[in-house]
N, CA and C atoms as an extended XYZ file, in Angstrom:
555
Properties=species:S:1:pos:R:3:atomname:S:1:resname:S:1:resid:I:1 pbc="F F F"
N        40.519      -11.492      -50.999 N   UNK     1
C        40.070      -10.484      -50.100 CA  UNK     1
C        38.593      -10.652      -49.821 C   UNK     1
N        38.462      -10.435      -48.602 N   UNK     2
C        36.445       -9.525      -48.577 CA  UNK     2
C        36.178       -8.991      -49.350 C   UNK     2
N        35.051       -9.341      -49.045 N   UNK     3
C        34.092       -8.609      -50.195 CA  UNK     3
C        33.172       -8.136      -49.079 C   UNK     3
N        33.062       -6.633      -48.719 N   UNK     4
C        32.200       -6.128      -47.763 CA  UNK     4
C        30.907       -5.829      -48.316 C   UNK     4
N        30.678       -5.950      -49.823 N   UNK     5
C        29.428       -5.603      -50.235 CA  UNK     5
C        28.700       -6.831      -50.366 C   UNK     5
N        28.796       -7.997      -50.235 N   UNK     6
C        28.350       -9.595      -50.695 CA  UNK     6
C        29.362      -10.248      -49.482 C   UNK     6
N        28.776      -10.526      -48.435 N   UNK     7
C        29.535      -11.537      -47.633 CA  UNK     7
C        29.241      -12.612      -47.690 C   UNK     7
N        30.099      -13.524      -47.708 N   UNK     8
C        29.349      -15.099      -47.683 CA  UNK     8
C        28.611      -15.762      -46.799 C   UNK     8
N        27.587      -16.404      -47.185 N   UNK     9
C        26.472      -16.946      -46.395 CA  UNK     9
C        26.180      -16.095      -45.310 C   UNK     9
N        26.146      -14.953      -45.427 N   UNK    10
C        25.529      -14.004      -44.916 CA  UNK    10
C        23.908      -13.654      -45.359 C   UNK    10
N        23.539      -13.301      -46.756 N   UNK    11
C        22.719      -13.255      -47.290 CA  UNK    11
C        22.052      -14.255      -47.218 C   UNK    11
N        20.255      -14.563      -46.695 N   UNK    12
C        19.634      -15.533      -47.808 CA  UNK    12
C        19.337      -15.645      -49.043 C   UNK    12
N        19.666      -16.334      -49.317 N   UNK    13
C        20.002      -16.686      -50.918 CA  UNK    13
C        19.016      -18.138      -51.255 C   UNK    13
N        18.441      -18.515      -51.991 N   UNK    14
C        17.234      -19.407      -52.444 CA  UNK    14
C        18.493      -20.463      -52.788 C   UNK    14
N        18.038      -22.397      -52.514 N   UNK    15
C        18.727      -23.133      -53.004 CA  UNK    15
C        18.827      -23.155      -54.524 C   UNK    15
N        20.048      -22.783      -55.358 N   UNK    16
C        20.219      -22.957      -56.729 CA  UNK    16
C        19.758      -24.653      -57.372 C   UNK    16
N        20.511      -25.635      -56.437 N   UNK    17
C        19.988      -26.766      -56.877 CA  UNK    17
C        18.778      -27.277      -56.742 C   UNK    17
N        17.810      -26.516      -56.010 N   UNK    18
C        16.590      -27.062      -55.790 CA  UNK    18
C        16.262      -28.265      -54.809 C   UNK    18
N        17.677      -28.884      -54.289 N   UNK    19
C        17.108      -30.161      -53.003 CA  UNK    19
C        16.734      -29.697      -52.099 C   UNK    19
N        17.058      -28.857      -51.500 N   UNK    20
C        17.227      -28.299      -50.181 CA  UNK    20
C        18.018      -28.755      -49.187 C   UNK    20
N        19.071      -28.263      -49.962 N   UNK    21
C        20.067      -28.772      -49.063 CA  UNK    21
C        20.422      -27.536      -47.895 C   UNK    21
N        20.828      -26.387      -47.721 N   UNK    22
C        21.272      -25.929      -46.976 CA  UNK    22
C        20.923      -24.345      -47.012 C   UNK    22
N        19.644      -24.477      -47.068 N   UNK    23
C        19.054      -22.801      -47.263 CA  UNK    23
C        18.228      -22.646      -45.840 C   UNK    23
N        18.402      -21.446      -45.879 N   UNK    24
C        17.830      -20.807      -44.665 CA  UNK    24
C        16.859      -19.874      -44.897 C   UNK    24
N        15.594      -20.210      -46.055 N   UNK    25
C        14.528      -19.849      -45.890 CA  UNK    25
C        13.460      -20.572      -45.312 C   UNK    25
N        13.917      -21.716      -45.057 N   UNK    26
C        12.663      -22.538      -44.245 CA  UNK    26
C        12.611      -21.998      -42.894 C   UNK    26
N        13.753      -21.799      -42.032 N   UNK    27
C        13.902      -21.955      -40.866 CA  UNK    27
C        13.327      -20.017      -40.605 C   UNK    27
N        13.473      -19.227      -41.740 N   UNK    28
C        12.610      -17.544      -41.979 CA  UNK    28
C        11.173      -17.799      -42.028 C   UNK    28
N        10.640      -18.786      -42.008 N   UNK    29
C         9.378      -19.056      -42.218 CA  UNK    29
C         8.953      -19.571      -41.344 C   UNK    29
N         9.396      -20.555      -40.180 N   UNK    30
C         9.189      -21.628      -39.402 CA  UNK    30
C         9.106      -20.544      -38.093 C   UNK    30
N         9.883      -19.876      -38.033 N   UNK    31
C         9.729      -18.987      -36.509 CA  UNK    31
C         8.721      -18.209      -36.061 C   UNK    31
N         8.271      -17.445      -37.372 N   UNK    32
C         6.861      -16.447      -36.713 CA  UNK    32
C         5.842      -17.331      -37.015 C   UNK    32
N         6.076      -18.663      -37.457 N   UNK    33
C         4.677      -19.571      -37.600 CA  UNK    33
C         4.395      -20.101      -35.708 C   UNK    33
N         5.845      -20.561      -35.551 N   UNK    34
C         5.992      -21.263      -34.367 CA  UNK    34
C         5.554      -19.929      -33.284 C   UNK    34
N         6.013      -18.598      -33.227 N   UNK    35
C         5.368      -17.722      -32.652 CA  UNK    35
C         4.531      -17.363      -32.191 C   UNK    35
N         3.311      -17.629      -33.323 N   UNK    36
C         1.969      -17.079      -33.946 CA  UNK    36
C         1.565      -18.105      -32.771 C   UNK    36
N         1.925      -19.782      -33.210 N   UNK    37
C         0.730      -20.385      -32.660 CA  UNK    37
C         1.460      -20.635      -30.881 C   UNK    37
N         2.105      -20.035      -30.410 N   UNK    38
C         2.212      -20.094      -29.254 CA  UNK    38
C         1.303      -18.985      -28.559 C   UNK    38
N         1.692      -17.753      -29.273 N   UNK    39
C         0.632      -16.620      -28.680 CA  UNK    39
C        -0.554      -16.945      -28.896 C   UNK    39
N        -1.360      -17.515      -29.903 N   UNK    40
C        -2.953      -18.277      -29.901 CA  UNK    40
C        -3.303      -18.679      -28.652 C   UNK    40
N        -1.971      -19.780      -28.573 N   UNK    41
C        -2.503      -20.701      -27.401 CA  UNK    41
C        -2.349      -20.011      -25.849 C   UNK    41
N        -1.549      -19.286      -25.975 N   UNK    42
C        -1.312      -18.544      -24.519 CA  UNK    42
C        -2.951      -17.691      -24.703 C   UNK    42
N        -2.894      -16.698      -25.805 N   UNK    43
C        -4.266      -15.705      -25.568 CA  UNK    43
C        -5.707      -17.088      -25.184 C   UNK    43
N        -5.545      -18.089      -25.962 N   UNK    44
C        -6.599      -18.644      -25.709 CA  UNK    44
C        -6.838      -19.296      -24.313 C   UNK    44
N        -5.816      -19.867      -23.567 N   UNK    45
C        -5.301      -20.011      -22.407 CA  UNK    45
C        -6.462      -18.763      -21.718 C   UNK    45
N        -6.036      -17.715      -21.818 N   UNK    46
C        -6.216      -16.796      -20.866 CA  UNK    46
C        -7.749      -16.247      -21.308 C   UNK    46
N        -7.930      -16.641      -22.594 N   UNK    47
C        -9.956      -16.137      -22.539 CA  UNK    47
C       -10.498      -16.884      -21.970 C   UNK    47
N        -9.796      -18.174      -22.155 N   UNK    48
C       -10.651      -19.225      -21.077 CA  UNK    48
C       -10.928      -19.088      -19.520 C   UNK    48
N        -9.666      -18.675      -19.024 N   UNK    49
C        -9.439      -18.453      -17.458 CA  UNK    49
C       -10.699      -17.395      -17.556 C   UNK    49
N       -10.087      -16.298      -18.487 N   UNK    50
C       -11.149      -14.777      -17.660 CA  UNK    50
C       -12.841      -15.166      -17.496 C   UNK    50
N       -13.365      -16.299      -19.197 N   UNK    51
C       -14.262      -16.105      -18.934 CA  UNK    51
C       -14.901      -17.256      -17.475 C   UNK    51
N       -14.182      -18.148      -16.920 N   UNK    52
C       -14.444      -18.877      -15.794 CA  UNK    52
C       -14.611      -17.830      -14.686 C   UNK    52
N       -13.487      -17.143      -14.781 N   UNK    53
C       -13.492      -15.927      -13.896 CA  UNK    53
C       -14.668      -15.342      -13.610 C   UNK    53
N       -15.543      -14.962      -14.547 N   UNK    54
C       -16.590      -13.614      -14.685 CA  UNK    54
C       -17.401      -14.548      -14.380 C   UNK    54
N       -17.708      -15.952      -14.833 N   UNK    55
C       -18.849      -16.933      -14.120 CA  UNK    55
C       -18.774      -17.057      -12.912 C   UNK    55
N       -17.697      -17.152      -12.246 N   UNK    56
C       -17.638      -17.713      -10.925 CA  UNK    56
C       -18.348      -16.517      -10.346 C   UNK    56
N       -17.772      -15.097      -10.447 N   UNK    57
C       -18.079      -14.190       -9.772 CA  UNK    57
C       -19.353      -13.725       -9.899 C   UNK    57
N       -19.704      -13.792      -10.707 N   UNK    58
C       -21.394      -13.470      -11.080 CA  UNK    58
C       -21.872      -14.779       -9.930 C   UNK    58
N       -21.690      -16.084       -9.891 N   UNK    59
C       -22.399      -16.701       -9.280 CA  UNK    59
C       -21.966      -16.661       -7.519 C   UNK    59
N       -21.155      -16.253       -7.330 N   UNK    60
C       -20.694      -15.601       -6.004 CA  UNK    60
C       -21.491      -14.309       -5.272 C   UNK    60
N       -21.253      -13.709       -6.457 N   UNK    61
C       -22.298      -12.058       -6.203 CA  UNK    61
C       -23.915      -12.633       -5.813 C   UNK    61
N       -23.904      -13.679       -6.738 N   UNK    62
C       -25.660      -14.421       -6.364 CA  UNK    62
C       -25.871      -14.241       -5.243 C   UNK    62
N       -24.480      -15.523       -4.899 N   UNK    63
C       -24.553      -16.040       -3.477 CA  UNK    63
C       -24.591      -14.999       -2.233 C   UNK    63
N       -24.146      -14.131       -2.497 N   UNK    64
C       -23.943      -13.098       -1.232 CA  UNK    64
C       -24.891      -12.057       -1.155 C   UNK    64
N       -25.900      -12.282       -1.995 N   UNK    65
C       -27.367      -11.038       -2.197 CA  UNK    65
C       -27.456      -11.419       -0.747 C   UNK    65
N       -27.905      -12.636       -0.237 N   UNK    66
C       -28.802      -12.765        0.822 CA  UNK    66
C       -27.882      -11.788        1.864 C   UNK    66
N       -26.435      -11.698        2.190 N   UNK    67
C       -25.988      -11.575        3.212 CA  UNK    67
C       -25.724       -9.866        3.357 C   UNK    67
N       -25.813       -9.247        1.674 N   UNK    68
C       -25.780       -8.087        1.386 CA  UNK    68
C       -27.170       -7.440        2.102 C   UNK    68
N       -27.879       -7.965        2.144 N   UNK    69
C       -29.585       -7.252        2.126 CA  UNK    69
C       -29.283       -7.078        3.597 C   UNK    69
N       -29.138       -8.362        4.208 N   UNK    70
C       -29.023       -8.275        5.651 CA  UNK    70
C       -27.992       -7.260        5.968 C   UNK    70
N       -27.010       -6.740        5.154 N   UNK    71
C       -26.324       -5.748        5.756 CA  UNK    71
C       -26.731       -4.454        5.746 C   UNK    71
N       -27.672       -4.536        4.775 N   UNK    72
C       -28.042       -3.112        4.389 CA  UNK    72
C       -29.150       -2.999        5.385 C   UNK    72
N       -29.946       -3.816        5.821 N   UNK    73
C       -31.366       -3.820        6.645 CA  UNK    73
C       -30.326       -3.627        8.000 C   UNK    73
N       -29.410       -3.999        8.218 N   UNK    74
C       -28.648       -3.752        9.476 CA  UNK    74
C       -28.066       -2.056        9.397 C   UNK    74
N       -27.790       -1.612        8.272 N   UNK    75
C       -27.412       -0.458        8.067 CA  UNK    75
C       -28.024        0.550        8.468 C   UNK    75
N       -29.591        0.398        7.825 N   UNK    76
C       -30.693        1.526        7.949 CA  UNK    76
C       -31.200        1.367        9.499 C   UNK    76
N       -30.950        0.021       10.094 N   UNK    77
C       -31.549        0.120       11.772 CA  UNK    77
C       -30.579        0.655       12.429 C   UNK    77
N       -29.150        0.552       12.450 N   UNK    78
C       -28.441        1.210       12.526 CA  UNK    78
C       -28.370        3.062       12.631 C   UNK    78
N       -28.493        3.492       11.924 N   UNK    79
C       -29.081        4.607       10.961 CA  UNK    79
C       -30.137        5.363       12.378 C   UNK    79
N       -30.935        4.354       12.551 N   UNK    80
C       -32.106        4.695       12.759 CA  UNK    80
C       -31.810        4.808       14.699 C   UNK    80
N       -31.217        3.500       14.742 N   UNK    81
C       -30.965        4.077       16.467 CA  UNK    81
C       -30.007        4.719       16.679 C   UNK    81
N       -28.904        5.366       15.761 N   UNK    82
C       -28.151        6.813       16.082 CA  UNK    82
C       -29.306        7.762       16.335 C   UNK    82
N       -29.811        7.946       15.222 N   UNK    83
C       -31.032        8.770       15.236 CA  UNK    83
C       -32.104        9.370       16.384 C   UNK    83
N       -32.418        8.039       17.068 N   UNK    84
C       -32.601        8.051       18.026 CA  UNK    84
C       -31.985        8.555       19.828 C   UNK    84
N       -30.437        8.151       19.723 N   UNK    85
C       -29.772        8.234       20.783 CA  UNK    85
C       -29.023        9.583       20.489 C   UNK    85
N       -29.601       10.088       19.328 N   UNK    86
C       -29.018       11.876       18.956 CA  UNK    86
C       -30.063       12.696       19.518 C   UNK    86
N       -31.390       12.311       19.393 N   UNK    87
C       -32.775       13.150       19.764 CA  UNK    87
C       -33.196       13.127       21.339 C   UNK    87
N       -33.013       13.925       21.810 N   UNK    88
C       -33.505       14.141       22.994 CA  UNK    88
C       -35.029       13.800       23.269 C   UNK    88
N       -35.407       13.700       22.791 N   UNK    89
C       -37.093       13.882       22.884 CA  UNK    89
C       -37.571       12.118       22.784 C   UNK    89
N       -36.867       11.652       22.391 N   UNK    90
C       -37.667       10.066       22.077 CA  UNK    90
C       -36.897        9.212       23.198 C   UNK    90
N       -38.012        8.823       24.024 N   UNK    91
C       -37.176        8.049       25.089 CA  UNK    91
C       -35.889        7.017       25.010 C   UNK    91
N       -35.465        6.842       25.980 N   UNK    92
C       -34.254        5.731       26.126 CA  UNK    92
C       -34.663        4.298       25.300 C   UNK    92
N       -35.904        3.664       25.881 N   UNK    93
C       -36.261        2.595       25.853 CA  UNK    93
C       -36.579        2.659       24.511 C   UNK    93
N       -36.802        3.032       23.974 N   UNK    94
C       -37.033        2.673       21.844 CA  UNK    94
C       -35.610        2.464       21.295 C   UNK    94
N       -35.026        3.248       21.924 N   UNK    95
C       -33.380        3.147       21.368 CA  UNK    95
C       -32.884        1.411       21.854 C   UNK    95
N       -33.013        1.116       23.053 N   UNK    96
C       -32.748       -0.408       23.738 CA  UNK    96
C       -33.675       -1.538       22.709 C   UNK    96
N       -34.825       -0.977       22.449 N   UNK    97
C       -35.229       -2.032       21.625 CA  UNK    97
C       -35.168       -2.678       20.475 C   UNK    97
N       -34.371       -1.231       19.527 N   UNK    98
C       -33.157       -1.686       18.094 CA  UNK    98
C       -32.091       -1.667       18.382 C   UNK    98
N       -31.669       -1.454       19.928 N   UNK    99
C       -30.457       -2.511       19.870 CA  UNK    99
C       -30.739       -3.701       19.981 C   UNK    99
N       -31.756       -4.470       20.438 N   UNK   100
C       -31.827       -5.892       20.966 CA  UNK   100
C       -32.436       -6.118       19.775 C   UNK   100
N       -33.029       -5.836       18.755 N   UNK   101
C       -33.242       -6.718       17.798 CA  UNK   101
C       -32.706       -6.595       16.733 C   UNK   101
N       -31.666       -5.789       16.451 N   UNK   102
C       -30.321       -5.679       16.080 CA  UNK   102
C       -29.301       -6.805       16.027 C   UNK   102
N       -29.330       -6.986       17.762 N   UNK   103
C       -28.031       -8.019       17.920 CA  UNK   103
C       -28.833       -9.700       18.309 C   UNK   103
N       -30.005       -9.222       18.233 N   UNK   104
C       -30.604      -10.771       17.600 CA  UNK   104
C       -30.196      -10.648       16.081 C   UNK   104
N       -30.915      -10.498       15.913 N   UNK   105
C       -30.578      -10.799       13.921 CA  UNK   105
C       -29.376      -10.935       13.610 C   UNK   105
N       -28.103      -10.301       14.286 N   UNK   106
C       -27.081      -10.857       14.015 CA  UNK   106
C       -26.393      -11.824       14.939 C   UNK   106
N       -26.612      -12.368       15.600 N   UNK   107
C       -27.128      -13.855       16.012 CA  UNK   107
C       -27.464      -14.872       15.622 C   UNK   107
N       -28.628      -14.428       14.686 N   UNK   108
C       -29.783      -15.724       14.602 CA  UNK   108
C       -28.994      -15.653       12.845 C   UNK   108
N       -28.554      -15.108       12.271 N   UNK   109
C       -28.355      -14.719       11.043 CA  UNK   109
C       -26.616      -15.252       10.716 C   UNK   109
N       -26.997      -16.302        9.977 N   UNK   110
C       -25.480      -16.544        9.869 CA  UNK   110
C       -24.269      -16.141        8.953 C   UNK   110
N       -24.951      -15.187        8.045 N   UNK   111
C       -23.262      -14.146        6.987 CA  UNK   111
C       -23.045      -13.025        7.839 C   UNK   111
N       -24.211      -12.545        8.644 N   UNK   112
C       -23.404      -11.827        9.968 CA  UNK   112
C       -22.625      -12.484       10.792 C   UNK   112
N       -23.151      -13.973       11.542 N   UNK   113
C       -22.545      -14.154       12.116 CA  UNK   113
C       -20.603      -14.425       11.959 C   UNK   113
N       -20.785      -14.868       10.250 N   UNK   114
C       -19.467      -15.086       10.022 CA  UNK   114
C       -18.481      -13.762       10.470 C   UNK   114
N       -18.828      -12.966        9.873 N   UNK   115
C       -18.479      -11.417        9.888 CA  UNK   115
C       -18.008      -10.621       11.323 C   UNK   115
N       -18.755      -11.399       12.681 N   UNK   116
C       -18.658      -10.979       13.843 CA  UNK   116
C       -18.976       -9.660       14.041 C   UNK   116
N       -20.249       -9.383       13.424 N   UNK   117
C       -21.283       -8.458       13.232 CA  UNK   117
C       -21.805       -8.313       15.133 C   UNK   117
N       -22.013       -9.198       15.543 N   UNK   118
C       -22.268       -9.224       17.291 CA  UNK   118
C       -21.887       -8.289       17.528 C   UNK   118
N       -20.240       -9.147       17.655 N   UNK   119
C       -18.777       -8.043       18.557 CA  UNK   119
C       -19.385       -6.811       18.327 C   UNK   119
N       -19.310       -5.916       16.770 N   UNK   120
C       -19.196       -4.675       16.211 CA  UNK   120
C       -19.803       -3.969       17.488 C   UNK   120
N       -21.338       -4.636       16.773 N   UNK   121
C       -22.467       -3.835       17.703 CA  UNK   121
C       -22.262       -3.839       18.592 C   UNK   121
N       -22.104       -4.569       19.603 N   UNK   122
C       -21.712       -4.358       21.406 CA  UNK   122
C       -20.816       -3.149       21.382 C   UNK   122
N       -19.274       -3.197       20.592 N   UNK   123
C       -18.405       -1.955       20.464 CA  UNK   123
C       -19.311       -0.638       20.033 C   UNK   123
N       -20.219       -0.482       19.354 N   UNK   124
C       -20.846        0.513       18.531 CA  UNK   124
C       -21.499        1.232       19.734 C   UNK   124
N       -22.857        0.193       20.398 N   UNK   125
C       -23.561        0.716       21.491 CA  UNK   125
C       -23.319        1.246       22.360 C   UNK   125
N       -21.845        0.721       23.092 N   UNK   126
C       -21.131        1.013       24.265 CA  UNK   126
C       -20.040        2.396       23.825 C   UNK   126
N       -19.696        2.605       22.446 N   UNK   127
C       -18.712        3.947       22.655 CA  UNK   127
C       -19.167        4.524       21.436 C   UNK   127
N       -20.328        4.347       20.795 N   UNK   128
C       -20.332        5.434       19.485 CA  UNK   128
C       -21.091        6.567       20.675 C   UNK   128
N       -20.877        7.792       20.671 N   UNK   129
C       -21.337        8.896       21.646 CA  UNK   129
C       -21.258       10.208       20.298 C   UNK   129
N       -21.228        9.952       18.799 N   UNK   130
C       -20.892       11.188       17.981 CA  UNK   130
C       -22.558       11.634       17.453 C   UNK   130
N       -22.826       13.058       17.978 N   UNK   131
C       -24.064       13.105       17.236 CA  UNK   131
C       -23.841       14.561       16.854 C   UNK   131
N       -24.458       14.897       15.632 N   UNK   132
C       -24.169       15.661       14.719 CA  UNK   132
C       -24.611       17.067       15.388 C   UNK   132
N       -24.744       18.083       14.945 N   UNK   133
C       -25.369       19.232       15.641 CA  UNK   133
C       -26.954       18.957       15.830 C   UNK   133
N       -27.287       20.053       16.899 N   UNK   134
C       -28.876       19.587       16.968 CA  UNK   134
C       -29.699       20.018       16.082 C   UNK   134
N       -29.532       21.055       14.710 N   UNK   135
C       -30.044       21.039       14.166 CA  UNK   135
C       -30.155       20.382       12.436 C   UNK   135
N       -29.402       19.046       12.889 N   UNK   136
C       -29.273       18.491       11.651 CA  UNK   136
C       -30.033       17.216       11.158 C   UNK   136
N       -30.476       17.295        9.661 N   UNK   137
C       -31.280       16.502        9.689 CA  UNK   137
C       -31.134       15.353        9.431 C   UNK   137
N       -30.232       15.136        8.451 N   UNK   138
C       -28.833       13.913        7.629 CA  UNK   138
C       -28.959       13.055        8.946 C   UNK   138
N       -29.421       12.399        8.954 N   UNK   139
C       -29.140       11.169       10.122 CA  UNK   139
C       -27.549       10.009        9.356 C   UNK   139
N       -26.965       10.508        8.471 N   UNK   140
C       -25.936        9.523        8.059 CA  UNK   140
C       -24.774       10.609        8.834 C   UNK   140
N       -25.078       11.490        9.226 N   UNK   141
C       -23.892       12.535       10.043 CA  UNK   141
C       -24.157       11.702       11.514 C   UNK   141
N       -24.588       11.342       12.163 N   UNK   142
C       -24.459       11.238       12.975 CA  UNK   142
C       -24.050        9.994       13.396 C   UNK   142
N       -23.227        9.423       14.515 N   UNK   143
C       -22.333        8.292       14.538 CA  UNK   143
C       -21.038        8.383       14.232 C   UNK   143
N       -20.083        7.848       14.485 N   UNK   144
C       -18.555        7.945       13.656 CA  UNK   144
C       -18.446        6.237       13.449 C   UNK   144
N       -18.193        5.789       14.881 N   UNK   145
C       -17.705        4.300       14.801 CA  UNK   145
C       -18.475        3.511       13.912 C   UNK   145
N       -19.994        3.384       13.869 N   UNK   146
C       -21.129        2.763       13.338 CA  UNK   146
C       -20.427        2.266       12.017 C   UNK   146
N       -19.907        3.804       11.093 N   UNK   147
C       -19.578        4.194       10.004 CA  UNK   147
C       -18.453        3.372        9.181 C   UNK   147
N       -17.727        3.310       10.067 N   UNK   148
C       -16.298        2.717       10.205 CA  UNK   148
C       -16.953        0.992        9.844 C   UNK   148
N       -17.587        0.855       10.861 N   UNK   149
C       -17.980       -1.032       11.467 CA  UNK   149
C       -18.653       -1.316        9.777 C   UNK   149
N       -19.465       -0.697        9.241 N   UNK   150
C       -20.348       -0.796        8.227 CA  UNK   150
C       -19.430       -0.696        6.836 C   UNK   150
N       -18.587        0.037        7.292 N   UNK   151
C       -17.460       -0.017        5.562 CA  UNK   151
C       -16.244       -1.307        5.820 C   UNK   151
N       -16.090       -1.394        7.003 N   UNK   152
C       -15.380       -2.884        7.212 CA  UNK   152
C       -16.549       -4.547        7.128 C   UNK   152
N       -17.793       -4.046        7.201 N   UNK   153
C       -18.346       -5.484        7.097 CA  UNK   153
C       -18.542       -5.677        5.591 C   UNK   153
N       -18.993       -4.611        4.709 N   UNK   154
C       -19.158       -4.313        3.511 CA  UNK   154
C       -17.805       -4.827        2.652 C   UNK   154
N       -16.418       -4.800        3.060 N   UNK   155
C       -15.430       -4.858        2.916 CA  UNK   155
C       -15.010       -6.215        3.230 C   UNK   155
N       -15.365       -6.971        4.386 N   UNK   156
C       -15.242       -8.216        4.208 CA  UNK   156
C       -16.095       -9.139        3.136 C   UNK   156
N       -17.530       -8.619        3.057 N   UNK   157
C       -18.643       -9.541        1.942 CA  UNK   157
C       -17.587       -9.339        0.656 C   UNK   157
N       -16.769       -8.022        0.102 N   UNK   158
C       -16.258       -8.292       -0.780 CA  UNK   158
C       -14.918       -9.478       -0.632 C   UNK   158
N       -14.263       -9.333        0.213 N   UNK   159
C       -13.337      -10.237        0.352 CA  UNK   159
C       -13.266      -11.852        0.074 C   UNK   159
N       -14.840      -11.726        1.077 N   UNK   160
C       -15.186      -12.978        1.001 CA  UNK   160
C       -15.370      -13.625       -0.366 C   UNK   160
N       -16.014      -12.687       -1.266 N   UNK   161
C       -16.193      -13.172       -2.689 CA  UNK   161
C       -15.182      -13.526       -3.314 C   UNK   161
N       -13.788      -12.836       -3.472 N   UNK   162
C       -12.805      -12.585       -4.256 CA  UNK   162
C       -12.159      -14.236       -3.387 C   UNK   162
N       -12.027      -14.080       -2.413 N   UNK   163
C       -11.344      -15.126       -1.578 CA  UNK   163
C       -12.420      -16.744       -2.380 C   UNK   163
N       -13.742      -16.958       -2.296 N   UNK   164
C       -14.091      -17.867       -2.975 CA  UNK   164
C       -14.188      -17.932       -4.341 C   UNK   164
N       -13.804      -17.230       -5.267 N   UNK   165
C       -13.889      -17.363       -6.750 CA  UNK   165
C       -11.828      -17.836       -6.838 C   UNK   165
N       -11.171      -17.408       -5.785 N   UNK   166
C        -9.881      -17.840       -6.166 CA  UNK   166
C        -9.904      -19.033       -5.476 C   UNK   166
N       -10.188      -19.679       -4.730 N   UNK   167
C       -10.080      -21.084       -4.088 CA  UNK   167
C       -11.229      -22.154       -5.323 C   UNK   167
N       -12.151      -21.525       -5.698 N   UNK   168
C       -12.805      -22.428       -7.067 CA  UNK   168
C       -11.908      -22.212       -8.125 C   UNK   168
N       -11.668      -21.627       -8.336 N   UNK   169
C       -10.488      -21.187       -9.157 CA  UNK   169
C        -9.138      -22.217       -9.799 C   UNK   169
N        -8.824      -22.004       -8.184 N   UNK   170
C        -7.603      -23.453       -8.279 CA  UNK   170
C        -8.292      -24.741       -7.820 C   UNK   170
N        -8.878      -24.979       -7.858 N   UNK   171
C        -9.547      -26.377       -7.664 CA  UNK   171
C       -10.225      -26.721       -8.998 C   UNK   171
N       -10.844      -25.976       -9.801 N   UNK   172
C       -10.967      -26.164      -10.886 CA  UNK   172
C       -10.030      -26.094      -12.434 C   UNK   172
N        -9.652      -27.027      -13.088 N   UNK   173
C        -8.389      -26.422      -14.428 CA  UNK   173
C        -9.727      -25.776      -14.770 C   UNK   173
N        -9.402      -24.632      -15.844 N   UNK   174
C       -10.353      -24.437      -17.475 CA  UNK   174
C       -10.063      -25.191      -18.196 C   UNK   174
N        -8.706      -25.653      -18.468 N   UNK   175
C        -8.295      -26.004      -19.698 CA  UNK   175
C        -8.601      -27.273      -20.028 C   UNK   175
N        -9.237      -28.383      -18.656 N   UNK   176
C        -9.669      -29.303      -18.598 CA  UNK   176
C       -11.003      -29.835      -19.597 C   UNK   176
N       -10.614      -31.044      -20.145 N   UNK   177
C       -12.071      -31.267      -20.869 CA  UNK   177
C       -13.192      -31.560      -19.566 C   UNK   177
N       -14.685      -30.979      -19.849 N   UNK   178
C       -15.882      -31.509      -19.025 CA  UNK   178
C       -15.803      -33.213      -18.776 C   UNK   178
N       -15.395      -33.669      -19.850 N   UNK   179
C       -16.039      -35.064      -19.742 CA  UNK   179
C       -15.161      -35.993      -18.289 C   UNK   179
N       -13.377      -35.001      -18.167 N   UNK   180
C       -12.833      -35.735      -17.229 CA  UNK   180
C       -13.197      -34.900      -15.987 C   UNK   180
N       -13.836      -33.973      -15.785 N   UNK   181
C       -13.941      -33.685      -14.532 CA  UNK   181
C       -15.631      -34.128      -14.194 C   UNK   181
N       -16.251      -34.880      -14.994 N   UNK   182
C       -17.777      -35.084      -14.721 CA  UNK   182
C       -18.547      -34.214      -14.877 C   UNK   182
N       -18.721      -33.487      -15.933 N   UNK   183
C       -19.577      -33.152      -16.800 CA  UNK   183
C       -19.934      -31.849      -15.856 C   UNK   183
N       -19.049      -31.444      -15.293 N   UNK   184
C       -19.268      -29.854      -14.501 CA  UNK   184
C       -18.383      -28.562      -15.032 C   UNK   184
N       -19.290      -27.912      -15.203 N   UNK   185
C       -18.520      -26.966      -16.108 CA  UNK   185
C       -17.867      -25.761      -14.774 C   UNK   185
């Protein structure tokens, strides 16, 4: 009969003869070893990627100060000829003259130009008509479209970043030794 309390070779049980012939404590030992060092290598895998990651992007963010400043110096002139085309009192012609050196600079300026910073402004000049009440002082109230154009160019500089840290990304392994890719980290 069974024996439901002791089934056979059910239990591990230690080899009595000592060869090792047919015990199944090696193979209790061999699995969470084989485990262990797969998850190492996967986690290590992946500190490597992140920290390439955080380099690239730090040196991306570098790269795009210049095109950031120019957005922000485009922002505040911006800013400044709503300001203008809200106030009754300050002639036409001051307002015409930060537009034209406005849409020079983004012209002559090439992370605007990528951006098609031009176009915006031509759209901005020709139909932004929103000005805040007349007794307000917040010059960031006034405008609608401007607003819009400025969180979409802001929105592409980020894109642009994320879009070049993933194209270095795959063009570069991590896991690669320096010495075969020429000594570039």
């Amino acid at each position: 009969m069974n024996d439901l309390n002791n089934p056979q070779r059910m239990n591990i049980q230690g080899d009595d003869a000592g060869g090792g012939g047919d015990s199944r404590w090696g193979y209790v030992l061999v699995v969470p070893m084989l485990c262990l060092a797969v998850f190492r290598s996967i986690w290590t895998r992946r500190a490597k990627q992140s920290r390439l990651h955080d380099a690239l992007l730090a040196q991306e963010e570098f790269a795009l100060a210049g095109a950031r400043a120019s957005l922000h110096a485009l922002e505040s002139a911006l800013e400044k000829r709503q300001s203008v085309y809200c106030n009754w009192l300050v002639p036409r012609q001051r307002r015409r003259v930060l537009e034209r050196d406005m849409l020079r600079r983004a012209r002559s300026e090439v992370a605007l130009g990528r951006m098609a910073v031009h176009d915006g402004l031509l759209d901005i000049f020709n139909n932004d008509r929103h000005c805040a009440q007349f007794t307000n002082e917040d010059s960031k109230r006034n405008g609608k479209l401007m607003w819009v154009y400025v969180q979409h160019w802001h929105t592409l500089l980020e894109l642009h970043k994320y879009q070049q840290v993933q194209q270095r990304l795959h063009t570069e392994d991590p896991l690669e030794p320096p010495s075969a890719r020429g000594g570039r980290v």
